[in-house]
C-alpha positions as CSV (number, residue, x, y, z in Angstrom):
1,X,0.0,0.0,0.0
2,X,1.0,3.4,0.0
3,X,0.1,6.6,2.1
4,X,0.1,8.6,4.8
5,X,3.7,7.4,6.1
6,X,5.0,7.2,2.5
7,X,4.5,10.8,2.3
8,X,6.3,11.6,5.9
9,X,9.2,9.7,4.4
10,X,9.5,11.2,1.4
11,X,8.6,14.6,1.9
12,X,11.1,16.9,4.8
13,X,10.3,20.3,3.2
14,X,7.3,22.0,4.6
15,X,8.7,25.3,5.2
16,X,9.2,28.2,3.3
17,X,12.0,27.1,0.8
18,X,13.9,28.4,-2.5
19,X,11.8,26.8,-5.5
20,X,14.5,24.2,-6.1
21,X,13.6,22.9,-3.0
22,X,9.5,23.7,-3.2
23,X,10.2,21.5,-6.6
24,X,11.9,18.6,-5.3
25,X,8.9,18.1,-2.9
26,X,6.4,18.2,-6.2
27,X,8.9,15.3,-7.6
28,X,9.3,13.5,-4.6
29,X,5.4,13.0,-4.7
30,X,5.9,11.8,-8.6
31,X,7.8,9.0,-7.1
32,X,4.1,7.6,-5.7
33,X,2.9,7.0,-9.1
34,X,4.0,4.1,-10.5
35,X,3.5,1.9,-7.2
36,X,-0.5,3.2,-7.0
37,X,-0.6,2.3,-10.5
38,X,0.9,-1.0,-10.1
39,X,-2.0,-1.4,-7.4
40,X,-4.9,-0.4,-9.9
41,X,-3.7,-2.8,-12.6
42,X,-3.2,-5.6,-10.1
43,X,-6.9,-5.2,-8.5
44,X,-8.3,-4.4,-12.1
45,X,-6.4,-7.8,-13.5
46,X,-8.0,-9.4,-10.1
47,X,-11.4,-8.1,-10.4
48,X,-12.7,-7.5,-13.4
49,X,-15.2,-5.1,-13.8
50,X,-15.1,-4.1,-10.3
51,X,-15.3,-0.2,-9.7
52,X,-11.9,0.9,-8.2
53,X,-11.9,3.9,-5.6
54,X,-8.9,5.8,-4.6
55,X,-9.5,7.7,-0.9
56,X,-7.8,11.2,-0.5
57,X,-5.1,11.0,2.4
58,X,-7.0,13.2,5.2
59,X,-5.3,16.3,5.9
60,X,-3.3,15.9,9.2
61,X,-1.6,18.3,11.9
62,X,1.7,19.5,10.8
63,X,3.4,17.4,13.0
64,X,5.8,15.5,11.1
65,X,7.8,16.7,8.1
66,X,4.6,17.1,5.7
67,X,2.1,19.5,6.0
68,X,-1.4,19.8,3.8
69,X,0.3,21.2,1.0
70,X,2.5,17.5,1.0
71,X,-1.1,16.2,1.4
72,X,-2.6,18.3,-1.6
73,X,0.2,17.1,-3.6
74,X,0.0,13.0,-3.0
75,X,-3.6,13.7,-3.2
76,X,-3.3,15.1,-6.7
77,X,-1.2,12.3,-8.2
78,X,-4.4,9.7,-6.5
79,X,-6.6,11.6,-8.6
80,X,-4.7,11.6,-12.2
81,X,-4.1,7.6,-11.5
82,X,-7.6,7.6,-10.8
83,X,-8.1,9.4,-14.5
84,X,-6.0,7.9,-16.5
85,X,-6.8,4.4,-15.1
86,X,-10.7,4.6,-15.1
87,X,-11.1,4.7,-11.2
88,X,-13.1,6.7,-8.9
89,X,-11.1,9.3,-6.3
90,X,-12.9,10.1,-3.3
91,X,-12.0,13.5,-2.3
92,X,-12.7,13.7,1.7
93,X,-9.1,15.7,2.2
94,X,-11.5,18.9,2.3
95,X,-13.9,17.6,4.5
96,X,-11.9,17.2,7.1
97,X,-10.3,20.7,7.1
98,X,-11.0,23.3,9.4
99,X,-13.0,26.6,8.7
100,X,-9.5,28.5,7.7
101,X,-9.0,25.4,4.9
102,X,-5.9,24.8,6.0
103,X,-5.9,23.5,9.3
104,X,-7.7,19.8,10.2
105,X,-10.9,19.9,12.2
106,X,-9.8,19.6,15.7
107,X,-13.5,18.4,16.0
108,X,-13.3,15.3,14.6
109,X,-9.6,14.0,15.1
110,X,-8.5,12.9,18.5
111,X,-4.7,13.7,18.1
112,X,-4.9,15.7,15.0
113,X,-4.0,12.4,12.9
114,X,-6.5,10.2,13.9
115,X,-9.6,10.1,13.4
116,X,-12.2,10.5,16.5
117,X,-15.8,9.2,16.6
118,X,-17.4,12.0,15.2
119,X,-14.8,11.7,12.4
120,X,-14.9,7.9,11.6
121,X,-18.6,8.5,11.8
122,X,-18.6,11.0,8.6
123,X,-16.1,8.9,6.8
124,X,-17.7,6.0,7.6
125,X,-21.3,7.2,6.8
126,X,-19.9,8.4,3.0
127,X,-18.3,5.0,2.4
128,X,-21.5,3.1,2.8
129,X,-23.2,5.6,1.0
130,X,-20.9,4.9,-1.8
131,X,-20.7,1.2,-1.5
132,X,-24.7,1.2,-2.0
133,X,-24.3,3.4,-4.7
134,X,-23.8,2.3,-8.3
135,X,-20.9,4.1,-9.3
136,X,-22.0,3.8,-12.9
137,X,-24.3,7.3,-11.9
138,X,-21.5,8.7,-10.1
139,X,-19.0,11.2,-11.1
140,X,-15.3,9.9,-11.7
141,X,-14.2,12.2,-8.5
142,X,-16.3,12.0,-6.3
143,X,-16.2,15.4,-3.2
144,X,-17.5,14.5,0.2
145,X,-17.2,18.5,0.6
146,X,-20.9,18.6,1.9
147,X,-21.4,19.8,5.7
């Protein structure tokens, strides 16, 4: 798999930076492509027909070397895969932000990376609603933005 600790790995500049440096964090994301498509092909070789959906990393408390821009970015390259490779991308990254849309909603994480109840409640009310759905109706990016 890859995610949220890929990106903490991968990504140390969060700061203000030169642009050399604000660009090798744009091509450290590019570095995630190949393995999420290597995971597409394999589940769409594995199940046929089946409707593939790609989750946005939730934004998180910059508490490690990325920030939600690092987010933004991993979340970006989820959605061309998801384009180019006939999948559905769940965007819940925006969701989960706070009213400045920067920040994560201290109301629904319980250590500003994990999600609490109220939080695994949204998430988890969206997913079914999206399981249930037929994703033939749905749109190929698919924005739980909806308070």
């Amino acid at each position: 798999s890859v995610g949220t600790n890929d990106i903490k790995y991968h990504c140390k500049f969060n700061r203000p930076h030169p642009s050399w440096v604000r660009e090798k964090t744009a091509n450290s994301m590019k570095k995630f492509r190949q393995p999420i498509i290597e995971l597409v092909k394999k589940a769409q070789c594995l199940f046929p027909g089946a409707k593939i959906l790609l989750q946005s990393v939730l934004p998180m408390k910059n508490v490690y070397w990325y920030t939600v821009g690092n987010v933004y970015g991993f979340n970006m390259v989820l959605q061309d895969v998801c384009a180019a490779y006939n999948c559905f991308y769940v965007d819940c990254c925006n969701r989960f932000l706070g009213i400045d849309g920067f920040d994560v909603n201290g109301n629904l994480f319980r250590d500003w990376l994990h999600l609490n109840q109220w939080g695994k409640n949204i998430l988890s009310n969206w997913m079914g609603f999206i399981a249930s759905s037929d994703c033939s109706s749905l749109n190929a990016i698919i924005n739980l933005d909806i308070r």
